[in-house]
C-alpha positions as CSV (number, residue, x, y, z in Angstrom):
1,X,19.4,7.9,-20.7
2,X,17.5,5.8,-18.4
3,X,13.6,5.5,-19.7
4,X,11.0,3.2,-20.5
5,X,8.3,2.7,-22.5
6,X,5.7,-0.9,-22.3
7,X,3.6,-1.1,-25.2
8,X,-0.1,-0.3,-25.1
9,X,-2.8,-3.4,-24.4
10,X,-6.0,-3.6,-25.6
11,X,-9.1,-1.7,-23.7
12,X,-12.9,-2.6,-23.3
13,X,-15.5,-0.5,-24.5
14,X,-16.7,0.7,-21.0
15,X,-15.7,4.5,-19.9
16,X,-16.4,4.0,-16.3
17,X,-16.1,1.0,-13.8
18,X,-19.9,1.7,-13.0
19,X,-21.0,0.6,-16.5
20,X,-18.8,-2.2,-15.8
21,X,-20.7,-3.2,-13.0
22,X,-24.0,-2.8,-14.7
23,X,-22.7,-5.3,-17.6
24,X,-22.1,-8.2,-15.5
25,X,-25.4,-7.4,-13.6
26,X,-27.1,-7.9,-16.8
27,X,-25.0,-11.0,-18.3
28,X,-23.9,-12.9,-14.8
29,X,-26.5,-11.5,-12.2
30,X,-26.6,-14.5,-10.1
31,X,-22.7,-14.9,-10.0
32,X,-21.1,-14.5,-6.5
33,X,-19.5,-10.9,-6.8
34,X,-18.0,-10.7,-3.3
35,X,-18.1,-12.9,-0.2
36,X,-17.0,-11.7,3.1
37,X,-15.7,-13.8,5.9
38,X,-16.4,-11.5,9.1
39,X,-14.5,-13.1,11.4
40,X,-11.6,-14.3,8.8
41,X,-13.3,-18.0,8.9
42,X,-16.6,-18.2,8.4
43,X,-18.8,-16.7,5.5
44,X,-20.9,-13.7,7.1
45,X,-22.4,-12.6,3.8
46,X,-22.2,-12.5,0.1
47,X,-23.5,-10.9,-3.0
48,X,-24.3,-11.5,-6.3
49,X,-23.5,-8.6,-9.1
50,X,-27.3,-8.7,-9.8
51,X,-27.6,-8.0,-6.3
52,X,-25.2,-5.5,-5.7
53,X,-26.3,-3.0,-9.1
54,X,-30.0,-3.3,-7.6
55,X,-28.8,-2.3,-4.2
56,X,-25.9,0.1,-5.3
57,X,-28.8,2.0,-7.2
58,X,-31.2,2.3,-4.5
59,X,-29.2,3.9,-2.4
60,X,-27.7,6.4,-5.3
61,X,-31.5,7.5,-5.7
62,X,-31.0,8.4,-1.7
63,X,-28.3,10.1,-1.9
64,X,-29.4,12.2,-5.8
65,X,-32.0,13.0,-4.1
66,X,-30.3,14.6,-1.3
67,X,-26.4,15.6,-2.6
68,X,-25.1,18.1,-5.3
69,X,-23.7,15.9,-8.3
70,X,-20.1,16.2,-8.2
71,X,-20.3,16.7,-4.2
72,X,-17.6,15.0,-2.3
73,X,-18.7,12.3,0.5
74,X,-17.2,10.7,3.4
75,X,-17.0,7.0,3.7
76,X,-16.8,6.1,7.2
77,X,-17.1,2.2,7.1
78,X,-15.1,-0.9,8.0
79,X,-13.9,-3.0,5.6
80,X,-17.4,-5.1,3.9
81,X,-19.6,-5.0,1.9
82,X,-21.4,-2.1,3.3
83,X,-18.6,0.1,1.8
84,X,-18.3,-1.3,-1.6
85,X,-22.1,-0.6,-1.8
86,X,-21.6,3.2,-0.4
87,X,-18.8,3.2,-3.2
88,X,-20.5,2.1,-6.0
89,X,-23.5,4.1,-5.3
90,X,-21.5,7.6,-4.7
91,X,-20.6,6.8,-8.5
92,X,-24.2,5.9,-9.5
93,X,-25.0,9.2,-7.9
94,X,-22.3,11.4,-9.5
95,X,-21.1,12.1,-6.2
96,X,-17.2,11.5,-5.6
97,X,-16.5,9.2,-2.5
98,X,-13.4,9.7,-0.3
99,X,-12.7,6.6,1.7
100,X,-10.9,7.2,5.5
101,X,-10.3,4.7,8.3
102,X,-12.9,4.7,10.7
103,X,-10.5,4.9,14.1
104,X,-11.1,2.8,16.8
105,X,-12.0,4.0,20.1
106,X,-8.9,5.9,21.7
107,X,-7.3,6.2,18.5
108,X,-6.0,9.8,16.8
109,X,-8.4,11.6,14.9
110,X,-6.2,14.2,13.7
111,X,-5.5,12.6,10.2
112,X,-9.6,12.3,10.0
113,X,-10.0,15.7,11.2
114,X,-7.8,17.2,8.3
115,X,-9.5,15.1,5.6
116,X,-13.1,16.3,6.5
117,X,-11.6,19.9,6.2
118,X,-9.7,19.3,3.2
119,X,-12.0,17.6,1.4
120,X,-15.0,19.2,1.6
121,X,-17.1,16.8,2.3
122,X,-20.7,18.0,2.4
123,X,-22.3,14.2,3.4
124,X,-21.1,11.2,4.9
125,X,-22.1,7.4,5.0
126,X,-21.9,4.9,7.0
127,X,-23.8,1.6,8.1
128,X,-26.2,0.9,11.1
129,X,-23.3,-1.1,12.7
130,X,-20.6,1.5,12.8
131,X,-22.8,4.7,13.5
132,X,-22.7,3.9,17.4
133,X,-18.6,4.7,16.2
134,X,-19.3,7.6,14.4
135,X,-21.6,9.4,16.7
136,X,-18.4,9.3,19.3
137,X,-16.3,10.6,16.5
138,X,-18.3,13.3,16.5
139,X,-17.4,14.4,19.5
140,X,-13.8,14.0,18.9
141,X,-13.9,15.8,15.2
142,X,-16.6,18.1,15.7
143,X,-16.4,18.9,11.5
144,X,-18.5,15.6,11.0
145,X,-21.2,17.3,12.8
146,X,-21.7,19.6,10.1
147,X,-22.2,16.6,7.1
148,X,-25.9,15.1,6.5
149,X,-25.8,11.4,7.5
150,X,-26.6,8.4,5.1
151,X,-27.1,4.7,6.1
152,X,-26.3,2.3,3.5
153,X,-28.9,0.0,5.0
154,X,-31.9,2.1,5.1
155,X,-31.9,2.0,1.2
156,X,-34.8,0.5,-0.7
157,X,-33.7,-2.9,-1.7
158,X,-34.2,-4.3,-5.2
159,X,-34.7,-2.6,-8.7
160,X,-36.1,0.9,-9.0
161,X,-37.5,2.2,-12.0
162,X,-38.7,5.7,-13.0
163,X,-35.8,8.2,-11.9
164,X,-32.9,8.8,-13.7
165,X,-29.4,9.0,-12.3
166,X,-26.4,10.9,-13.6
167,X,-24.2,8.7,-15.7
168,X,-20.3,10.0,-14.8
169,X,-17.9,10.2,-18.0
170,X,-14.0,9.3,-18.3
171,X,-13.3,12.9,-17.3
172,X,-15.1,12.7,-14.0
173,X,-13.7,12.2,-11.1
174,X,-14.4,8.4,-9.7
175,X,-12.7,9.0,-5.9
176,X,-10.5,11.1,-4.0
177,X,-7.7,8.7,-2.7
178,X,-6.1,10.6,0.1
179,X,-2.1,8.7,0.0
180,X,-1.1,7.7,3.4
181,X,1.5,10.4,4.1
182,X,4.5,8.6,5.6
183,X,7.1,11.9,4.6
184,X,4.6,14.2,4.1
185,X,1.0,15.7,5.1
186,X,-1.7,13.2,3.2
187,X,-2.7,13.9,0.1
188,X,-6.3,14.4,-1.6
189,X,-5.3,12.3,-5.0
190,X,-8.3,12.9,-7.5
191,X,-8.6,9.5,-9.6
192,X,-10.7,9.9,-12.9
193,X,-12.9,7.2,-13.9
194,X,-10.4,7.3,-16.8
195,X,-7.4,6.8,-15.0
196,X,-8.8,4.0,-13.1
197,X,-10.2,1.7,-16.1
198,X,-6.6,2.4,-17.6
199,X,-5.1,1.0,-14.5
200,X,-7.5,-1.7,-14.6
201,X,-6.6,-2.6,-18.1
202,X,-2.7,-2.5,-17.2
203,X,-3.3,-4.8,-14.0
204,X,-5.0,-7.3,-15.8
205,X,-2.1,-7.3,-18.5
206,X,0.5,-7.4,-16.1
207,X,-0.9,-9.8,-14.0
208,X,-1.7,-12.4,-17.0
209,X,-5.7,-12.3,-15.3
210,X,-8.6,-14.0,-17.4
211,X,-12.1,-14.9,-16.1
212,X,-10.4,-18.3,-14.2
213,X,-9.2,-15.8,-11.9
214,X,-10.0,-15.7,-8.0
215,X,-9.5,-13.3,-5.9
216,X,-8.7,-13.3,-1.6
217,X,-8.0,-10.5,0.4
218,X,-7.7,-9.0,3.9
219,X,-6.4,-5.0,3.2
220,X,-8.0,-2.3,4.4
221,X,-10.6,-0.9,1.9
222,X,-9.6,2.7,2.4
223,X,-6.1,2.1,0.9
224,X,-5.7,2.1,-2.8
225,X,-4.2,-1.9,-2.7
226,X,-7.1,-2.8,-0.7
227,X,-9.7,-0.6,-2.9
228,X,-8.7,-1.0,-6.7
229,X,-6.5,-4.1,-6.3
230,X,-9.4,-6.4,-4.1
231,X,-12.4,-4.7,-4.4
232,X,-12.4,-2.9,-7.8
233,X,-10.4,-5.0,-10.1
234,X,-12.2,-8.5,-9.5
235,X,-15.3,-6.5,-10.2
236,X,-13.5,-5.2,-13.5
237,X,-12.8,-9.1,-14.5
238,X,-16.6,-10.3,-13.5
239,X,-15.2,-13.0,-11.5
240,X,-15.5,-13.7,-7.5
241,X,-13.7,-12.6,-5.0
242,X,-13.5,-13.6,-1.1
243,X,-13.1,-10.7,1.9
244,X,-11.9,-10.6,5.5
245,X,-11.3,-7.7,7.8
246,X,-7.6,-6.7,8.0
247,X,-7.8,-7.2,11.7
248,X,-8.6,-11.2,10.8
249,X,-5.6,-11.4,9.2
250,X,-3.2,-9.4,11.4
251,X,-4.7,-11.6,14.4
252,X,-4.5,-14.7,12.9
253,X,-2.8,-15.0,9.1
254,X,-3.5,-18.6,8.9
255,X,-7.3,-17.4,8.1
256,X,-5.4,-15.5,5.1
257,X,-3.7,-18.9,3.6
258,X,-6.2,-21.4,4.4
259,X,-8.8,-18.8,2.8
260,X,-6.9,-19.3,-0.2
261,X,-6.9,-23.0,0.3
262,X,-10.6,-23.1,0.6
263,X,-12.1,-20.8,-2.1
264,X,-9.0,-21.9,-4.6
265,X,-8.3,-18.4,-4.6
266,X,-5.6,-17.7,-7.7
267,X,-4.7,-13.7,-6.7
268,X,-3.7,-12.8,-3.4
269,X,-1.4,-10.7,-1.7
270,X,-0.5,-7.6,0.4
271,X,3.2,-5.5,1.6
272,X,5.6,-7.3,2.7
273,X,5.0,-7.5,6.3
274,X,2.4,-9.7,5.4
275,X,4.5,-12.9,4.0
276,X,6.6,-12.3,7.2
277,X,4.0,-12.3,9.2
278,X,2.8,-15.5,8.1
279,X,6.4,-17.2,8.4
280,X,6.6,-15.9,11.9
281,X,3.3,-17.1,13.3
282,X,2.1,-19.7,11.4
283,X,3.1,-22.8,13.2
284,X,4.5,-25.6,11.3
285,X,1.9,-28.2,12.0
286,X,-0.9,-25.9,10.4
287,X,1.0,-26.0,7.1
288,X,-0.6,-29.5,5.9
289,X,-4.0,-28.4,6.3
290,X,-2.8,-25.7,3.2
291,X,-3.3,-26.4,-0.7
292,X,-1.6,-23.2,-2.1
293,X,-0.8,-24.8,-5.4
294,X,-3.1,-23.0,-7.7
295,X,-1.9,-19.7,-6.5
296,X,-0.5,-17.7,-9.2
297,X,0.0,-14.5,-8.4
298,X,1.1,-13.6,-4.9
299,X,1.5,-10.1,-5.4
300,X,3.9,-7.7,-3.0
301,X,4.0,-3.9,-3.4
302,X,3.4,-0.7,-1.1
303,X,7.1,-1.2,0.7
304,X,10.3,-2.3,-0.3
305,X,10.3,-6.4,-1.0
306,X,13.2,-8.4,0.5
307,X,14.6,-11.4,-1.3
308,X,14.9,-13.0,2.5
309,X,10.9,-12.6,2.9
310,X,10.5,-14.5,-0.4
311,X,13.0,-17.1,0.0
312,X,11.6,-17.8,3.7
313,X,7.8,-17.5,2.4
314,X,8.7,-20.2,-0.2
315,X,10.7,-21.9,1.4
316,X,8.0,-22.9,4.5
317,X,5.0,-23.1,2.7
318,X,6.5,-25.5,-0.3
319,X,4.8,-28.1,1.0
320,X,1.9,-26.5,0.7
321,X,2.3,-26.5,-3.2
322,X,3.4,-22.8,-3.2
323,X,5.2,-22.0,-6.0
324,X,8.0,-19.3,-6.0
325,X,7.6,-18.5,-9.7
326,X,4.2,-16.9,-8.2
327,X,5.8,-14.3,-6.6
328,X,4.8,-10.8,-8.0
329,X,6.9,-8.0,-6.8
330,X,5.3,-4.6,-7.8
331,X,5.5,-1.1,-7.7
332,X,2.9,1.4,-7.5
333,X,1.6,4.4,-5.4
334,X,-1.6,6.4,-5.5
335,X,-0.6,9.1,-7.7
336,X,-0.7,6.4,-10.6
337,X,-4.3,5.0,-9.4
338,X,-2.1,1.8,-8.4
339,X,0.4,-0.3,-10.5
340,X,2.9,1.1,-12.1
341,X,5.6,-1.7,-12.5
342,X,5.1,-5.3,-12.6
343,X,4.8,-8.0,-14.1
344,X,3.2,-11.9,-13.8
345,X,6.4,-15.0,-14.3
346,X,4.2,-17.7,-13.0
347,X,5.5,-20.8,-14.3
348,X,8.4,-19.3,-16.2
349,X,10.9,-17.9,-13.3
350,X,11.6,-16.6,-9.8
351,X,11.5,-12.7,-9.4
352,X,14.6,-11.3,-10.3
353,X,17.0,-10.6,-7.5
354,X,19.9,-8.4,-8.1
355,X,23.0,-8.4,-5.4
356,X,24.7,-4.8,-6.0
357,X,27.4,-3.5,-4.6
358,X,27.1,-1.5,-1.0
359,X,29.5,1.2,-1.6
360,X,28.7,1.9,-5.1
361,X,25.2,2.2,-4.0
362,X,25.8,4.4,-1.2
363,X,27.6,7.0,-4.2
364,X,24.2,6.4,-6.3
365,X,25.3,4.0,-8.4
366,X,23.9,0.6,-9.6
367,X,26.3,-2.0,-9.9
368,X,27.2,-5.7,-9.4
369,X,28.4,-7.1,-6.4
370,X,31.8,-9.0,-6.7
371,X,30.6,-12.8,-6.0
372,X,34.3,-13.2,-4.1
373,X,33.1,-10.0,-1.5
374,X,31.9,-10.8,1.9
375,X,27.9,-11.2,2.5
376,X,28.2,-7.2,3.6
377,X,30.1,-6.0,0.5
378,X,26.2,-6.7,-1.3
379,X,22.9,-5.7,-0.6
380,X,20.1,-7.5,-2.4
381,X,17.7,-5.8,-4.7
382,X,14.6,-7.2,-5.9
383,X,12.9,-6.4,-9.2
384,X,9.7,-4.7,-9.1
385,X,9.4,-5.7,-12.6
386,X,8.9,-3.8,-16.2
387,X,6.6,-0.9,-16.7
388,X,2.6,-1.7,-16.6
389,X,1.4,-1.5,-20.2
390,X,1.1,2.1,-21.6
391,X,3.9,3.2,-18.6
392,X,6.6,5.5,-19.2
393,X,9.3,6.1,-16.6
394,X,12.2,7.8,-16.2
395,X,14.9,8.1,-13.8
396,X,16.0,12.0,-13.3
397,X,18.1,13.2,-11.2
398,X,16.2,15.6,-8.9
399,X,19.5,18.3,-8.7
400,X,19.3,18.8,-12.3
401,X,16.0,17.8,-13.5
402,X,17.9,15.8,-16.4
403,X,17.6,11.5,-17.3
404,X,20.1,9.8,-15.1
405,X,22.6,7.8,-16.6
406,X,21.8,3.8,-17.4
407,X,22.9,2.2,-14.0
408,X,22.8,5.5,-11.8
409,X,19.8,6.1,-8.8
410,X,17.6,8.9,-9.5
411,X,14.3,9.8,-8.7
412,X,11.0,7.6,-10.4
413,X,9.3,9.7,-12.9
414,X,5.9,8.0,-14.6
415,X,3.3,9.0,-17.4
416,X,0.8,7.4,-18.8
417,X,-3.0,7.0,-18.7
418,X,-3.4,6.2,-15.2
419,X,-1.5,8.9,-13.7
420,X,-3.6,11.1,-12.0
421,X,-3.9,15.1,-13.0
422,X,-4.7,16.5,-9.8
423,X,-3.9,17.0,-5.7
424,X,-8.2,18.2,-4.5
425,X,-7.6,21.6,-3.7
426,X,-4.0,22.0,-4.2
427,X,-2.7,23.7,-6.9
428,X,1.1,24.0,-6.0
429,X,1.2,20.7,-5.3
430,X,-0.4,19.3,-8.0
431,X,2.0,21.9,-10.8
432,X,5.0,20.5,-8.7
433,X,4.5,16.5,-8.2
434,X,2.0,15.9,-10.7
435,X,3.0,18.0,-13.7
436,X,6.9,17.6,-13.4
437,X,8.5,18.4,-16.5
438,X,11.6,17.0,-18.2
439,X,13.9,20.0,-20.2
440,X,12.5,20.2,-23.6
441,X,9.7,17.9,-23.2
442,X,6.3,18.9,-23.1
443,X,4.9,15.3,-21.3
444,X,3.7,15.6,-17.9
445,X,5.4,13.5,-15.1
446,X,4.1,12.3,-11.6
447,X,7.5,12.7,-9.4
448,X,7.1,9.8,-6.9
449,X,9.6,10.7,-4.4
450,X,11.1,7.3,-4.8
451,X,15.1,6.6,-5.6
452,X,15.1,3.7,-7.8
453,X,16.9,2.9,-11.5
454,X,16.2,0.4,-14.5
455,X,18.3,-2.3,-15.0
456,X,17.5,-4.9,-18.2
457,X,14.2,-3.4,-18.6
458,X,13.2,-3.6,-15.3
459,X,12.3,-0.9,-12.5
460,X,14.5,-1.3,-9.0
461,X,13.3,0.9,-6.6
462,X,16.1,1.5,-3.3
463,X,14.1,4.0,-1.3
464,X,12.4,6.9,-0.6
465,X,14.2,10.7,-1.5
466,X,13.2,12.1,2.1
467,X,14.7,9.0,3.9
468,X,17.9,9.6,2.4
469,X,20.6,9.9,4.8
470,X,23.9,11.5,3.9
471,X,26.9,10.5,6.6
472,X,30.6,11.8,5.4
473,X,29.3,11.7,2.1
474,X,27.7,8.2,1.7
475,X,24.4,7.9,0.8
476,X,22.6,5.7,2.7
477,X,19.3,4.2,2.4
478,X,17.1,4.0,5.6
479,X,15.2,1.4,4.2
480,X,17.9,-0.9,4.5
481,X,19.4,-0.1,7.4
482,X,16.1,-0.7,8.7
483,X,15.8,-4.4,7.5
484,X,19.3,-5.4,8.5
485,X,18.5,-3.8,12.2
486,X,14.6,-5.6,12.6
487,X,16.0,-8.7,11.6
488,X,19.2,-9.2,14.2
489,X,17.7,-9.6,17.3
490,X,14.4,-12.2,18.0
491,X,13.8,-9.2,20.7
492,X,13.0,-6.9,17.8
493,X,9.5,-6.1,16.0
494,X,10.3,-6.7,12.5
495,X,9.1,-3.8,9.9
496,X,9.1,-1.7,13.4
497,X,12.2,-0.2,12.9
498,X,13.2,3.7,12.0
499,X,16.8,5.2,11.2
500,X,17.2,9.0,10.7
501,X,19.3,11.4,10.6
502,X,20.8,14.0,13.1
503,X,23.2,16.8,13.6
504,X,25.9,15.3,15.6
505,X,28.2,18.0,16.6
506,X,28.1,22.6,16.5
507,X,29.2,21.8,12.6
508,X,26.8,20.3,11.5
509,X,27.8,16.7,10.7
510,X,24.9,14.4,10.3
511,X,25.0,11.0,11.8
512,X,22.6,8.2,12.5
513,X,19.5,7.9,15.6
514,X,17.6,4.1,15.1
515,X,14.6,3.8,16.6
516,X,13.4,-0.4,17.1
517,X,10.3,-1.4,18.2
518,X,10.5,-4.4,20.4
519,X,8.1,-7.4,20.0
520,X,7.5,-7.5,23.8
521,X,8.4,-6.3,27.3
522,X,12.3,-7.0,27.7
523,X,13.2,-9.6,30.6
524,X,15.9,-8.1,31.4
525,X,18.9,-5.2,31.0
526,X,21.2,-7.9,29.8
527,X,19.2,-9.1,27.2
528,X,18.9,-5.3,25.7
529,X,22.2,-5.1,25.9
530,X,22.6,-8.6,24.1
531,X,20.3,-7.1,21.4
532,X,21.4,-3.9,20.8
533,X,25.4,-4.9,20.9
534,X,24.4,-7.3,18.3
535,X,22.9,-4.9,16.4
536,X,25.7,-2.2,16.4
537,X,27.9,-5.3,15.7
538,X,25.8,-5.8,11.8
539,X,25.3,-2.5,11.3
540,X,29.3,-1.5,11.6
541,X,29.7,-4.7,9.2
542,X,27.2,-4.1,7.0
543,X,27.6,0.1,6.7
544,X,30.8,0.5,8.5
545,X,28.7,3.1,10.6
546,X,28.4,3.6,14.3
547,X,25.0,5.6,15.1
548,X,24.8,8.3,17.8
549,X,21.8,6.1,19.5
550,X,20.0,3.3,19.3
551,X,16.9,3.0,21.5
552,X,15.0,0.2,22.2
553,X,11.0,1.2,22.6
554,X,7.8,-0.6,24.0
555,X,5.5,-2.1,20.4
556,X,3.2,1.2,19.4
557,X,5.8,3.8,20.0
558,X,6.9,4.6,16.2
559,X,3.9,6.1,14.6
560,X,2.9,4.8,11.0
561,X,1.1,5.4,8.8
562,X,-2.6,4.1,8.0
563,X,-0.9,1.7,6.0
564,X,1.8,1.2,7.7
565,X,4.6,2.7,6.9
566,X,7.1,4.4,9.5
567,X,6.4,8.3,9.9
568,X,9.9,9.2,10.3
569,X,9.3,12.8,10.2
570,X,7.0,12.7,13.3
571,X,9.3,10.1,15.3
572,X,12.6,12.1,14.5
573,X,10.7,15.6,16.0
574,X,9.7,13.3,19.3
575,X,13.1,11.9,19.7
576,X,14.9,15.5,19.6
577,X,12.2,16.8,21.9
578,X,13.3,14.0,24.4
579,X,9.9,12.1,24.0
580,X,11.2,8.7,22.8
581,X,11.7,6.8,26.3
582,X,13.2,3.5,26.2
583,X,11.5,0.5,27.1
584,X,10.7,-0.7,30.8
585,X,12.1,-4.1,31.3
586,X,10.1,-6.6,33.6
587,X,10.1,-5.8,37.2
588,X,12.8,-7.1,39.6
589,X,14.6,-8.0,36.0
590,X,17.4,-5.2,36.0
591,X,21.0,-5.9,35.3
């Protein structure tokens, strides 16, 4: 039977992150809590923990003053320290925030749209700098109308005596983290204040963090990486941490490292498009200006971590004084507040990096690659690592609802302290996912949706259930058709690439449509056909599969999700609607 259970770790007397807060304004108030680079370089603005309690608070009496305790409220800010201030005080206030991204101008709202609705939001906050924004937004999602306005920086600043404000228990919830809905419709997660110092007690185990550690990062607050892992946790630990818009990054991921380099920054990380990204356009002669060697935990998580990323990543940037034993592949999702698997080997070894056997994969089973077999007889798995302290999980096959099997893929079952109780407003939902049930067993399970299996005490995760594709009876996982396809070709977008399923014939035989993004115009017909012929050529080595179609599309043509992960759902409906147009190659370029 396929289950694990990590020991228990040892908790701090605080119920809520709040009181957290409060402690190190009292004990460290001049200590540098958060300092944000605006333009991914420069240092824009700071503050202190003294600071940001004082300023946290004044703005709680604003909105007490104004909002129902337990009222949900809109967060429609960039990435800064405006939001963590509009956070921290919707907690002060005993109101529950619910973080969105604030689209840019001639972006969909339809995702925003659906949240307001669901949510319930009765207020909203945002900051004099993105109102101009939000007034437009307004005209676009005409449900924001409807929600009383706060600024963050209208608020009184410094200490306010004489009023007092709700203190929120372990019970309560802290936020609504809506997940980012890459197979489904997004979800309203409700995230105690319980479940979140639990997580924070698990990350700081599993991540071997003291009060030496040092924080950078550039993802989006609104996420649940970006939130609890850069903004919450390094509050949680008292110690500093450095900002940047994700935009910085994404522009310009040198800003990222040499952040790093600057600020001696000891924890950073992001998905893995992020280390690629950073192979791919940081030029060689900008590597010497790097000192990476006290990074320790270069954490990956939120998509599927490739041992080719790693081994590039390390391999470019060892002169630098990176060290692959920093390497922190994880596993988490919102649904467990964050981490769920993972563990720090800094200084002891490499992440592991299992190569398993394609076929036996494809029939749901976990094992060893012969080392005799061709490069594709093996796929390479990495190791998200053991459970987080306190984690339980089990692999169940989702036909019969009973424990896989050691060695067989089944569907990633967790409890534990951090796993949430709750979808906001949706009770089937939340009996299904969040209170799955093993036969016999009275615990209650979050079912992830991800295919994964233990091997040697560790959690491998191959995919997710819904991107399953099933040709003649093989089993195939999109994800990694997806990685062999974006990697063939310097014409194609890496992480930009979507394989799905269709009915290929009157009796219903499923084959194989793959959608890849390319990274610019094409110059010419031949060099599409260069690229895709290529392509077909790996993916008949590698799967022994010839797909009904492979198009070619212009960059922003697969939509993803917020965090950017490929909706395939979405893209598969446009592609059999004839939508999905392949892209233009340069004028007076054809043939």
């Amino acid at each position: 039977m396929e289950t694990l259970v990590a020991p228990p770790t040892s908790r701090t007397g605080e119920a809520t992150i709040l009181e957290v807060l409060l402690r190190h304004a009292a004990s460290t108030p001049d200590r540098v809590a958060f300092r944000f680079l605006a333009g991914g370089d420069v240092e824009s603005d700071s503050v202190t923990f003294g600071q940001l309690a004082d300023q946290t608070r004044a703005l709680a009496l604003s909105l007490h003053a104004s909002e129902e305790m337990g009222a949900c409220v809109l967060l429609l800010l960039d990435s800064g320290l405006a939001f963590i201030k509009a956070m921290f005080a919707c907690m002060y206030a005993g109101l529950v925030p619910v973080a969105v991204d604030l689209p840019r101008p001639n972006r969909p709202t339809d995702r925003l749209e659906a949240i307001v609705r669901h949510s319930g939001c009765r207020a909203l906050i945002t900051s004099k700098a993105d109102l101009p924004r939000v007034e437009k937004l307004i005209v676009a999602v005409p449900a924001l109308a409807a929600l009383e306005c706060h600024l963050v920086d209208t608020a009184t600043a410094g200490p306010i005596a004489g009023t007092a404000l709700p203190r929120p228990a372990a019970g309560h919830a802290a936020f609504i983290q809506y997940t980012s809905g890459s197979t489904s419709t997004p979800r309203g997660v409700v995230v105690t204040h319980g479940n979140l110092m639990s997580n924070q007690v698990q990350i700081k185990s599993a991540f071997e963090h003291d009060e030496h550690t040092k924080f950078c990062g550039w993802l989006p607050m609104f996420h649940d990486m970006g939130l609890i892992g850069n903004v919450l946790h390094p509050l949680y630990l008292g110690i500093e941490c450095t900002l940047m818009p994700p935009a910085a990054f994404v522009q310009r991921p040198l800003r990222w490292l040499d952040a790093i380099s600057r600020y001696g920054a000891t924890t950073a990380g992001g998905p893995n498009f992020a280390y690629d990204h950073c192979v791919s356009r940081i030029a060689e002669a900008e590597i010497d200006r790097l000192d990476l060697s006290g990074w320790r935990a270069a954490f990956s998580g939120a998509e599927a971590v490739r041992a080719s990323t790693l081994r590039e990543f390390a391999r470019k940037f060892a002169r630098a004084g990176f060290d692959p034993t920093a390497f922190l592949p994880c596993y988490g999702l919102a649904e467990a507040t964050l981490l769920a698997a993972g563990h720090s080997r800094f200084g002891r070894a490499e992440p592991v990096v299992l190569r398993v056997d394609r076929a036996q994969l494809e029939q749901g089973r976990l094992r060893c690659a012969d080392p005799a077999a061709g490069a594709a007889a093996g796929v390479e798995l990495v190791s998200n690592g053991p459970p987080a302290p306190d984690q339980t999980i089990f692999i169940v096959d989702p036909a019969t609802v009973q424990p896989c099997a050691a060695g067989e893929i089944g569907e990633i079952w967790l409890a534990g302290p951090n796993v949430s109780a709750r979808y906001a407003h949706d009770a089937e939902r939340t009996q299904s996912v969040l209170h799955a049930r093993l036969p016999g067993c009275e615990q209650r399970f979050v079912a992830t949706g991800d295919l994964g299996t233990l091997w040697s005490g560790e959690l491998l995760v191959v995919g997710r259930r819904k991107n399953l594709i099933i040709v003649r009876g093989r089993k195939i996982h999109a994800e990694d058709l997806e990685h062999l396809v974006g990697r063939s070709h310097e014409l194609f977008q890496r992480n930009r690439c979507a394989a799905f399923a269709v009915q290929a014939d009157a009796a219903g035989e499923e084959s194989v449509v793959i959608v890849q993004e390319a990274v610019r115009r094409p110059r010419s017909e031949a060099e599409v056909r260069q690229a895709l012929a290529g392509a077909l050529d790996l993916i008949a080595e590698h799967f022994d599969l010839v797909p009904l179609d492979m198009v070619l599309v212009l960059p922003g043509t697969i939509p993803v999700t917020t965090s950017g992960k490929i909706r395939h759902a979405p893209l598969r409906r446009a592609y059999l609607a004839g939508e999905i147009m392949p892209a233009p190659v340069r004028e007076g370029s054809a043939g």
